[in-house]
N, C-alpha and C positions, 0 to 999 in steps of 0.2 A: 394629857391630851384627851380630848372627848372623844368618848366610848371605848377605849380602848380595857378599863375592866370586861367590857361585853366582849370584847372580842378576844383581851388573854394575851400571855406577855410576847411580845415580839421578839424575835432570834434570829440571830446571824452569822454564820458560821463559814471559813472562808478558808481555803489551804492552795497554795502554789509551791508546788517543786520541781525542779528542775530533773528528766528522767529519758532515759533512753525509752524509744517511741514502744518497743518489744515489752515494756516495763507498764508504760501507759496502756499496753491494750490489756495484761495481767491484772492489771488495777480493775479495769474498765470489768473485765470479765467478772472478777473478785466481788466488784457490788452488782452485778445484773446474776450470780447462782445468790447470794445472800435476797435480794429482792425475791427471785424464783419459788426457792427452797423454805425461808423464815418471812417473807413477807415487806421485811426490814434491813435498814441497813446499820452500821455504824461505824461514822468515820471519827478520825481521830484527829490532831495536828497538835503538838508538843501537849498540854497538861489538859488541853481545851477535848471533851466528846460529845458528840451527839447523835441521838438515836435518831434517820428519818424512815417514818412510817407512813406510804402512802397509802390513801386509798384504793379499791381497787382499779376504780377508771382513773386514768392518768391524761392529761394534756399534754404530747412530746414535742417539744421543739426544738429542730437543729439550727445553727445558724453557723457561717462561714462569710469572713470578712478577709481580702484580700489588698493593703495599702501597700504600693512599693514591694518591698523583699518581706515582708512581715504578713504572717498568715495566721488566723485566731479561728478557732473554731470551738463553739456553746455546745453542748447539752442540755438541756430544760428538763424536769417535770416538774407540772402543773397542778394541784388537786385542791378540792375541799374538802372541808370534814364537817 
């Protein structure tokens, strides 16, 4: 794909589990002292990890999407390096 040496390899990294809500905010809290404290985070999902290191200004975006009985709600951050 062009330019893509300039720009450096693309990554994507993706994990869904199914969790009591008391578990997902454990979790949540788990990478916001990690980002805090080291800067960084690292998640894992069966053999697959990845280190993410943002910068220090971040772009945050929430999003919440409401169809029928079904409620989805994002976290984003955004950065360059």
């Amino acid at each position: 794909m062009f330019g893509q040496e300039r720009l450096g390899e693309d990554r994507r990294f993706e994990k869904e589990e199914k969790m009591a809500v008391e578990e997902a905010a454990a979790e949540l809290e788990k990478m916001a002292e990690a980002l805090r404290k080291y800067g960084e985070l690292t998640l894992t999902n069966n053999n697959e990890q990845i280190t993410v290191s943002p910068s220090n200004e971040v772009q945050v975006t929430v999003d919440y999407v409401k169809k029928g009985k079904h409620h989805k709600s994002g976290f984003y951050f955004e950065w360059y390096t």
